[in-house]
N, C-alpha and C positions, 0 to 999 in steps of 0.2 A: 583481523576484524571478522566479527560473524555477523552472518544474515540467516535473522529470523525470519521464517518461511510462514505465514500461516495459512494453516487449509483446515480448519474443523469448520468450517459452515456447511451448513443442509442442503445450499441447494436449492429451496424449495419453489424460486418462481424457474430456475432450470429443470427441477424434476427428478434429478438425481445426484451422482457424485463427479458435480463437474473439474473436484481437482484434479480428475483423471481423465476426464474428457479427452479422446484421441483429437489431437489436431493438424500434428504433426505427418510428413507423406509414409513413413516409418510405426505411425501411431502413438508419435509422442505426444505428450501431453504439457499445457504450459509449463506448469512448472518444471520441467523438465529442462525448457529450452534456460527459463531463470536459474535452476543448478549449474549451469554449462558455462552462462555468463559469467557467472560471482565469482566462481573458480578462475574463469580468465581474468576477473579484475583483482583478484588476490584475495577475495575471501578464503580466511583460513578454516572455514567450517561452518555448517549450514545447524540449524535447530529447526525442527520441522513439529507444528502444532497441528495435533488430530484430534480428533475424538476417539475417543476408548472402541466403540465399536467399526471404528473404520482403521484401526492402528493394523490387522495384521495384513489387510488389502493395498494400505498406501508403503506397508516394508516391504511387502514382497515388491509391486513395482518400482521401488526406490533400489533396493539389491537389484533388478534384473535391469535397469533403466540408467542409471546412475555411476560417474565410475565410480571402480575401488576404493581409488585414495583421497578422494573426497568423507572426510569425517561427516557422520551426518547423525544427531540423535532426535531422535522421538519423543518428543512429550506430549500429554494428554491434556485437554482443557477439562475441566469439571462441568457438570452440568451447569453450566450460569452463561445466558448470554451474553455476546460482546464481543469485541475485539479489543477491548481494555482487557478483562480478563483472557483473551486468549495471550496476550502479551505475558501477563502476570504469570502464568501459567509455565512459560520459559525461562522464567528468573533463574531457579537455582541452577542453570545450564549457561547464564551469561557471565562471562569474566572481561569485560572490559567495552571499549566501544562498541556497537551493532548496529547494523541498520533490518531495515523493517520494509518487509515485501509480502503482497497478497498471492496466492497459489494460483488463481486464477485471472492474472492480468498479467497481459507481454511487455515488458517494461525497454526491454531492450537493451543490449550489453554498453551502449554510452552512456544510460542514464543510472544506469548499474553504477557503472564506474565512477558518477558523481561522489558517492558515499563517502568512500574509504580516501578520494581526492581533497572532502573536507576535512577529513581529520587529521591527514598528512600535510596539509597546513601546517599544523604547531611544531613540525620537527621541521620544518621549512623557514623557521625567523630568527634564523642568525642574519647579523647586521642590521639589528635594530626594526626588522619589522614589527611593532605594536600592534599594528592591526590587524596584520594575518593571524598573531597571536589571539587576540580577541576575538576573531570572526569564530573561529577555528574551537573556540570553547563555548560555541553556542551549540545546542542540538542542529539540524539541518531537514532540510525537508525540499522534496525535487517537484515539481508543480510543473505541470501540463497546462497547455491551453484547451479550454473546454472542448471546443468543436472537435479538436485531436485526441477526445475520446470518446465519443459517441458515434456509434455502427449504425442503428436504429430509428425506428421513430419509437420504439417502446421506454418505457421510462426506464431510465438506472438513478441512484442517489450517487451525486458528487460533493466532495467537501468546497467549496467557493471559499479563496482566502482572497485578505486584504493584505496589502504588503505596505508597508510602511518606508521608511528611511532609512537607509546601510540595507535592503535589503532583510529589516525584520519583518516577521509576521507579527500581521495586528491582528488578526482575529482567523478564527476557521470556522465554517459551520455547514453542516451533512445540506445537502438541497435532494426534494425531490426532480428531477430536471427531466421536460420531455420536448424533443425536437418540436418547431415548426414547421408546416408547410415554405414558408420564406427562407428557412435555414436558418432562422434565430432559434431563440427557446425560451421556454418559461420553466419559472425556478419557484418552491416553496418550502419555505424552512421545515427539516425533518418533523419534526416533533408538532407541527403543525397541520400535515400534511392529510385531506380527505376530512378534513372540517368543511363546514359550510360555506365559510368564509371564503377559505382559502380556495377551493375547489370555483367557486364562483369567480376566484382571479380578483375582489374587491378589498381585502383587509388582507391578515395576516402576513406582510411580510412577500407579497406576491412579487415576484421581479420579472421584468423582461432584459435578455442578456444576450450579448451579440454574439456569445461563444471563442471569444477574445478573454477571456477573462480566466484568469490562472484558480486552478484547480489542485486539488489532492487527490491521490489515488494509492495514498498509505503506503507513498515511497520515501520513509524516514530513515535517517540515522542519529542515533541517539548514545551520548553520555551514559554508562552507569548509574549516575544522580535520577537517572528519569524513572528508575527501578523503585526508589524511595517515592517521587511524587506518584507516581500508579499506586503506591500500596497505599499512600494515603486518601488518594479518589477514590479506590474502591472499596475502604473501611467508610466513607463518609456517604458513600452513596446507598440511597434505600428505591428499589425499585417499584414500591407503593405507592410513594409523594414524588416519585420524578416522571419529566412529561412523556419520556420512555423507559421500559422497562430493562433496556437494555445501555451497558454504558460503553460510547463506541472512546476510541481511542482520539481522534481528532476533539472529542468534548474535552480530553484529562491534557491536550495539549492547550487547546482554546482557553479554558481555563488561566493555565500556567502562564500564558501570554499577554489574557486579561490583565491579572491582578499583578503582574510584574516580577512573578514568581521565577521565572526563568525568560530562555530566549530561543527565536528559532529562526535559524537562515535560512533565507529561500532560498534556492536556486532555479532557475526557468529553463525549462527547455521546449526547442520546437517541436522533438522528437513525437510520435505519435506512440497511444498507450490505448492498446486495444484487451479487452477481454471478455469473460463469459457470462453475462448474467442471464440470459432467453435461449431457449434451446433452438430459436434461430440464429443465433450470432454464431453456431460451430459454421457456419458457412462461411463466411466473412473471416472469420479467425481462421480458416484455413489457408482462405486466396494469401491472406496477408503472414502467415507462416511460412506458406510455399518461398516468400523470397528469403527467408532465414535460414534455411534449409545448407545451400552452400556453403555460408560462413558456420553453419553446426558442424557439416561435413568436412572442413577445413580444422577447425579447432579436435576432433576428434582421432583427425590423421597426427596433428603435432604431439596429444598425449600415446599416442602406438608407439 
C-alpha cells in the first residue's frame, strides 16, 4: 500500500515552507516523523506532492532525512489550487490501494496504521465474513475529535463529518473553526466564511461545537476507483461559478457520499492530530514532538 504525502501548499498564513519546518530535537520536520511511521506500518512507498519550485529543496531533504530503502517519488502539482488536484496530480504514480496524508500534520504511527488495517480486511473473510468483506471495499477515512486538534486560539479550517449508520460517512464539509474563551468553538462553512452574515454569527450556517465532534484532517485511504471520481470532479469543476476557487479534496468525497456514488468508513480515533498552520504552533509542535522522539529513536536503531 502507498501513502500519498502531500506538501505543495504555500504556506502563506505560516510565512514560509512549513513542510520543512524544523520540529523535531534533531531538526526533523513532520513529515519526516510521517515517512518513519508508514514504513513501520508497512507502507510499501511513499509519493510525495510538491510544487515544481520547491522539488529540488524538499529532494535534497528527503535523500539526507529519509532512509534508503524507503521508495519515495516526487511528483509536481500544476499550478491549479487544491488538494483535489494535488491528489490528481499523483495518479500516474498510484497502482493499487493508498492512503492520503498532509506534510504538515502529526498524525501518529497508530492512526497511520488504521489505513492499510482497513484494507487488509478483505484478505481476512474466509469463513464467511460478509461484512468485513463489505466494509473493507468502502474507501476509509480516520477522523479525530475536534478539540484533539486545535493548539491555538487562532483559526485553522477543519472538515466536520456526519457519521451515519455501519459507520458511513454522511456528509463532510471544510469549517472555518476558531476556539473559545469557554473551550467550545465556533464553526462557519468554508465557502461562506468573512461574509457579513456569517461573521456576525447570525445566518450562514454558523455553529457552536463542543469540540467532541469528529473531524477530518485528510487522513484517507482510498480504492483505485477514487482516481476515476477525482478526474471527473475536476473535469466538471469551473472555478468562476464555484463558491471557491479552489476544489479541496473532502468536496470530491462529500460529494460521492452525497449522491450515493460511493462510500466511506470512518474510523474514530482518540489519538491527538497536532500540526502547522501559524508560525506560533512550531512551539507547541515541538513540546508535543519532544515525546516522539524515543519511539523515532527506537525505530531507527531496529532499521541499522
Amino acid at each position: 500500500m502507498q501513502l500519498v504525502i502531500l506538501a505543495a501548499g504555500h504556506g502563506r498564513r505560516f510565512g514560509g515552507l512549513k513542510q520543512l519546518a524544523a520540529v523535531g530535537p534533531n531538526g526533523e520536520a513532520i513529515m519526516d516523523y510521517t515517512a518513519l511511521a508508514a514504513e513501520a506500518c508497512g507502507f510499501t512507498d511513499i509519493v510525495l506532492v510538491v510544487r515544481e519550485e520547491i522539488r529540488e529543496e524538499v529532494a535534497r531533504h528527503v535523500k539526507r532525512r529519509w532512509a534508503s530503502e524507503l521508495p519515495v517519488e516526487l511528483v509536481c502539482q500544476p499550478p491549479l489550487p487544491g488538494t483535489a488536484q494535488a491528489l490528481m496530480s499523483a495518479a500516474p504514480a498510484i497502482h493499487g490501494p493508498f492512503g492520503v496524508a498532509n506534510a504538515d500534520d502529526l498524525y501518529g504511527e497508530a492512526a497511520l496504521r488504521l489505513l492499510p488495517e482497513h484494507f487488509a480486511a478483505d484478505a481476512k473473510t474466509s469463513g464467511g465474513s460478509e461484512h468485513n468483506a463489505d466494509v473493507a471495499q468502502r474507501h476509509v477515512l480516520v477522523s479525530y475529535q475536534l478539540v484533539r486538534t486545535v493548539l491555538t486560539k487562532a483559526q485553522v479550517t477543519r472538515g466536520l463529518c456526519h457519521v451515519g449508520e455501519d459507520c458511513l460517512l454522511d456528509r463532510v464539509a471544510e469549517h472555518r473553526v476558531n476556539l473559545r474563551d469557554d473551550g467550545t468553538f465556533d464553526a462557519v462553512p468554508l465557502a461562506q466564511a468573512g461574509s457579513a452574515a456569517t461573521t456576525a454569527g447570525t445566518a450562514g450556517g454558523h455553529l457552536h461545537l463542543s469540540g467532541a465532534e469528529p473531524v477530518s484532517m485528510n487522513l484517507w485511504g482510498f480504492h483505485p476507483r477514487l482516481i476515476d471520481e477525482l478526474e471527473a470532479a475536476i473535469r466538471n469543476f469551473d472555478p468562476d461559478t464555484a463558491a471557491r476557487p479552489e476544489l479541496l479534496l473532502p468536496d470530491v468525497v462529500g460529494a460521492l457520499v452525497a449522491t450515493g456514488s460511493d462510500r466511506v468508513h470512518v474510523v474514530e480515533t482518540s489519538n491527538r492530530c497536532i500540526g502547522i498552520t501559524h508560525r506560533e504552533d512550531i512551539a507547541i509542535v515541538r513540546e508535543e514532538v519532544a515525546h516522539e522522539s524515543a519511539h523515532l529513536a527506537s525505530l531507527r536503531s531496529a532499521q541499522s
